[in-house]
C-alpha positions in Angstrom: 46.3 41.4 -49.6 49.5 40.5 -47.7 48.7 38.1 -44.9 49.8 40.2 -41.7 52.5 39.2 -39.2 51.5 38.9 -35.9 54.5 39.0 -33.3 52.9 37.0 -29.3 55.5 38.6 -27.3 56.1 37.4 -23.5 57.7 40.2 -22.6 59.3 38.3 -18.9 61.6 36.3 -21.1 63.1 38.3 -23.1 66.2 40.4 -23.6 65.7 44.2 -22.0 64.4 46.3 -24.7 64.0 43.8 -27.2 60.2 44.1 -27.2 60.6 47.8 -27.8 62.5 46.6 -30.8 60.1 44.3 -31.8 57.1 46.8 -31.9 59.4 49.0 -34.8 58.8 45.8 -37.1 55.6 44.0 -36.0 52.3 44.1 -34.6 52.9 43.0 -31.3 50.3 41.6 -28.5 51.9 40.7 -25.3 49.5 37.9 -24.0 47.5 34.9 -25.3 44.1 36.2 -24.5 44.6 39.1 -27.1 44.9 36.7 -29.8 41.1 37.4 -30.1 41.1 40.6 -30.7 43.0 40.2 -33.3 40.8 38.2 -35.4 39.9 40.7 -37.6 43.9 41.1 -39.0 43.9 37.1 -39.4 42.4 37.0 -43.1 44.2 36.6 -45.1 45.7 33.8 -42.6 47.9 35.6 -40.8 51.7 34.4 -39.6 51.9 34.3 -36.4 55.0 34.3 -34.2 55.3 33.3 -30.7 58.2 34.8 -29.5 58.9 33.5 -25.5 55.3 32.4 -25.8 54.7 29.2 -27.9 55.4 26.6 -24.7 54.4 25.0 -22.4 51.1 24.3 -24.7 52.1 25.0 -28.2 50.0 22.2 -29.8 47.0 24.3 -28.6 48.2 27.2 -29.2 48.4 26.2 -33.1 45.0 24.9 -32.6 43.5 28.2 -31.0 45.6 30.2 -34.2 44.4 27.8 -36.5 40.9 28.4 -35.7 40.9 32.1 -35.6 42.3 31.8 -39.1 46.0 32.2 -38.7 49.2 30.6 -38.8 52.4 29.7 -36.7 55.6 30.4 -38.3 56.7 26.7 -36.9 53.9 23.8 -36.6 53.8 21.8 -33.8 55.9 19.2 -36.1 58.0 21.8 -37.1 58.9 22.3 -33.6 59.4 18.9 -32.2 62.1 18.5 -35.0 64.3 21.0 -33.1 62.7 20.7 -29.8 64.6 17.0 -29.0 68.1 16.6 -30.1 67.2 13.0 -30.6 65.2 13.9 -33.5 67.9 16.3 -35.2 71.1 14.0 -34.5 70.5 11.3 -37.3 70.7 14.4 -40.0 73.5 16.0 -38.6 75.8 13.1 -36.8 78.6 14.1 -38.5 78.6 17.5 -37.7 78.1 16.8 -34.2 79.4 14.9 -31.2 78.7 11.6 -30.6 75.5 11.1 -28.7 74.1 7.9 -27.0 70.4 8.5 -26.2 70.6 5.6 -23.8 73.4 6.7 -21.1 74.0 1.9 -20.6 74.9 2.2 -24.6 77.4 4.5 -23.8 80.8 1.9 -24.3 82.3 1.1 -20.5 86.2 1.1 -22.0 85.4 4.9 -23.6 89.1 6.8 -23.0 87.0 10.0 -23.1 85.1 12.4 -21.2 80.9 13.4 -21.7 78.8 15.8 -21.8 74.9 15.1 -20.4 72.3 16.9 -20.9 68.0 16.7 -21.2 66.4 16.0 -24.7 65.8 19.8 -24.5 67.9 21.4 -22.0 70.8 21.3 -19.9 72.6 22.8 -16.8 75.5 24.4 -18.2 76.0 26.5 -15.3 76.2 23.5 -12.7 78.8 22.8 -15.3 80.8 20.4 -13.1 78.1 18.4 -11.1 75.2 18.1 -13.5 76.6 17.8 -17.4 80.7 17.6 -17.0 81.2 13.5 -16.4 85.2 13.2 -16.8 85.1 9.8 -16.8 82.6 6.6 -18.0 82.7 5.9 -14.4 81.5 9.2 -13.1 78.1 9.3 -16.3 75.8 7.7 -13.7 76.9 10.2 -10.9 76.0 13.1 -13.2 72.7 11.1 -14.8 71.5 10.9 -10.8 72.0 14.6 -9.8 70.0 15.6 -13.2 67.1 13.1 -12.7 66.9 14.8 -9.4 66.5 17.8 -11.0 62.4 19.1 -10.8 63.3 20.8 -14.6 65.4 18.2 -16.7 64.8 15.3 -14.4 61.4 15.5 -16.7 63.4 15.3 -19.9 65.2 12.2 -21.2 68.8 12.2 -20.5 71.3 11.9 -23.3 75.1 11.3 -23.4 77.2 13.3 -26.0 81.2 12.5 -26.2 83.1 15.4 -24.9 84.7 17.4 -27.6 87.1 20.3 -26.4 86.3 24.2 -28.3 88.4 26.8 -28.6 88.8 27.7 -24.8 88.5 31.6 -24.1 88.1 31.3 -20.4 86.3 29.8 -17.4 82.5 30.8 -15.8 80.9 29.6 -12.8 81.5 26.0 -11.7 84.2 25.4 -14.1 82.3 26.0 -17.3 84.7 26.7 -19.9 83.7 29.9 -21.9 84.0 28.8 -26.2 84.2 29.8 -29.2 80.5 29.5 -29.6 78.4 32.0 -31.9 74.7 31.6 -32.5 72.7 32.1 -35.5 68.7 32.8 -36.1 67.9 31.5 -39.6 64.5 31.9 -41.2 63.2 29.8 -44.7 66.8 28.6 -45.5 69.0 31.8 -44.9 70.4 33.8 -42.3 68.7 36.7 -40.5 71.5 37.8 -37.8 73.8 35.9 -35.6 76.6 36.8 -32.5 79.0 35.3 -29.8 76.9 32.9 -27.8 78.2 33.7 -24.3 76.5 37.3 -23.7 77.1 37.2 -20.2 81.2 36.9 -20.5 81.0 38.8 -23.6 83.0 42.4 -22.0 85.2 39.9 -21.0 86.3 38.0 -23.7 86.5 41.2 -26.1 87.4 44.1 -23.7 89.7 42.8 -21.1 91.4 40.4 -23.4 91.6 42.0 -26.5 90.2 39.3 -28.7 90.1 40.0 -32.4 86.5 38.8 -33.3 86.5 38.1 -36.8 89.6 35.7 -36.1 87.2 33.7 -33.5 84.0 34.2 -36.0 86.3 32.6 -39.3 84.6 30.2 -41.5 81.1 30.1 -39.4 79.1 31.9 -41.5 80.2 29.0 -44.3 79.9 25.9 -42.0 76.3 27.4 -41.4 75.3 28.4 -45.0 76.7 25.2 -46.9 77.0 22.5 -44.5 74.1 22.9 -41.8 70.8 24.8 -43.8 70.8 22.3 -46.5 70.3 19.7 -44.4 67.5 21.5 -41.9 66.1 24.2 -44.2 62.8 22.0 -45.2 62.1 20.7 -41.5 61.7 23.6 -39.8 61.2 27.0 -41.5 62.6 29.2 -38.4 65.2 28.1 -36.4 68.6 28.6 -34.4 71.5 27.0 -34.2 74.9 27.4 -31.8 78.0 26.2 -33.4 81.6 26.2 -31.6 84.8 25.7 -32.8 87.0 22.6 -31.8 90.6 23.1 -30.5 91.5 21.6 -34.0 90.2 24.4 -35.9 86.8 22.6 -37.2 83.1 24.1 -36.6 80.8 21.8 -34.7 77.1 22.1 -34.1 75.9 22.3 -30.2 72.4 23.1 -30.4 69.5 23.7 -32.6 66.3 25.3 -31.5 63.1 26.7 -32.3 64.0 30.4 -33.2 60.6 31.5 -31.3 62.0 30.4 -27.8 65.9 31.1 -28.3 67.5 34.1 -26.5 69.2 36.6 -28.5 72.8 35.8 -26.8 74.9 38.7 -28.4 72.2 38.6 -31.6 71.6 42.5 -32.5 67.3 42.4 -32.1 67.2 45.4 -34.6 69.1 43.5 -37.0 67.0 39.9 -36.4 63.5 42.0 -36.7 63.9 43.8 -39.5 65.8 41.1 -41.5 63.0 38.6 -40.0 60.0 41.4 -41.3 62.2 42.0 -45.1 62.3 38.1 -45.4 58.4 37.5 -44.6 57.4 40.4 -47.2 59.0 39.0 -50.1 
C-alpha cells in the first residue's frame, strides 16, 4: 500500500482559492487538532505536508506526526537548513551576495551599498528605512530601526552587499521592482515556478508590455544545473527566488522551506498536481 499524503492546510495564509486547489490533489485537513482523526490513513507512514502550518512549533509538530505514525515532508533539520540564510550561505556564496552575519565585520572603507535583513525575514516594503543602507555609515541606522522591530528585532540581523537586478520599476518606499522569479522544487527537480512580484505583476506585463520569456532567460538553467545540485540532499522540498543582475547574471535571493512560501505568481494547479505526480512515483 502507497503511504498516503496528507496536505495541513492553514487556510488564513494562503493565496485565495489555493486551498480549493489543493483539495483537487490531496487529502486536506485545515487545523492541527484533526491530525488525530486521521490516524487511521497514517499506516503505512503517511507524508505529511504542512502547508502555512508547520511554524511557530514545527519541532512538535514532527513529534505529534511522528507519533501518530506519519511523516513530514521536511524534518525539523531539514527545515532549519533553509530557515536561516546563515546556514545556506557557505554552499552557495558564490551564487549569492556577499553576507556578513555580524553587521561590525562588515569593512568600514566598503565603496558600496547593503542590504539587511533578519536570519529569516526582512522588510522589503519599508524598503528605504529598514533594509536599504546606502552607505557603511548609514548600516547601524537601518540595524537600529529593525531591532526595534517586535517581528525581526527577534531574528539575527545580517548584512548582504547590495547587488543591483534588472530594474522594472519602483513599489512603496522606494523598493525597486526586479527581475525576480521564484521556483518550488521537490526531491531535486522542479514542480512550477513564476515572477516573484505578484502584486506589481499587471504592471510590469500589461502596462509595460514586457516580453516575459526575455525577463525569464536562462533561469530555469541557473536553477537546474547550478543551485539543486548543491541543495537537493539537504532539504527535500524547498523554494528558491533568484533575480537577475544588471549585468545579465542570475543570482540567488532567498531559499525557503516550500511548506511556508507563498505562491507569488506560482500557478497552484500546476505546483499540486506536479507536487502529487512526483510523490506517487
Amino acid at each position: 500500500m502507497e503511504p498516503r499524503k496528507i496536505l495541513l492546510f492553514r487556510a488564513s495564509l494562503a493565496e485565495k482559492d489555493e486551498l480549493a486547489v489543493a483539495k483537487k490533489y490531496f487529502t486536506t485537513i485545515e487545523s492541527r487538532g484533526e491530525i488525530e482523526q486521521v490516524r487511521g490513513v497514517m499506516c503505512p507512514p503517511a507524508i505529511v505536508i504542512p502547508r502555512y502550518a508547520a511554524l511557530p512549533f514545527y519541532k512538535e509538530l514532527e513529534i505529534d506526526i511522528d507519533l501518530l505514525g506519519g511523516k513530514m515532508i521536511n524534518s525539523y533539520r531539514e527545515h532549519q537548513y533553509v530557515a536561516d540564510l546563515q546556514n545556506w550561505y557557505p554552499d552557495l556564496c558564490k551564487l549569492t551576495p556577499k553576507t556578513w552575519f555580524r553587521p561590525e565585520e562588515v569593512p568600514r572603507d566598503h565603496p558600496g551599498s547593503f542590504i539587511l535583513k533578519g536570519a529569516t525575514n526582512s522588510k522589503k516594503h519599508s524598503w528605504s528605512t529598514h533594509m536599504f543602507a546606502k552607505t557603511r555609515a548609514d548600516v547601524v541606522p537601518v540595524m537600529c530601526r529593525l531591532l526595534d522591530d517586535t517581528f525581526i528585532g527577534q531574528q539575527s540581523i545580517y548584512v548582504r552587499e547590495y547587488e543591483p537586478l534588472q530594474n522594472l520599476g519602483m513599489g512603496v518606499a522606494g523598493l525597486p521592482i526586479t527581475n525576480e522569479w521564484r521556483f518550488f522544487i521537490l526531491d531535486g527537480e522542479i514542480l512550477a515556478e513564476g515572477f516573484y512580484w505578484s502584486e506589481h505583476v499587471d504592471y510590469i506585463f500589461e502596462e509595460h508590455d514586457i516580453n516575459v520569456g526575455d525577463l525569464f532567460l536562462g533561469a530555469e538553467t541557473f536553477v537546474r544545473d547550478e543551485i539543486i545540485p548543491i541543495v537537493k540532499d539537504n532539504i527535500r522540498f524547498w523554494v528558491v527566488d533568484i533575480g537577475r543582475h544588471q549585468d545579465g547574471r542570475w543570482r540567488v535571493i532567498e531559499l525557503n522551506d516550500g511548506q511556508m512560501s507563498g505562491l507569488s505568481c506560482v500557478d497552484p494547479d500546476e505546483l499540486y498536481k506536479n507536487m502529487k505526480a512526483m510523490l506517487e512515483r
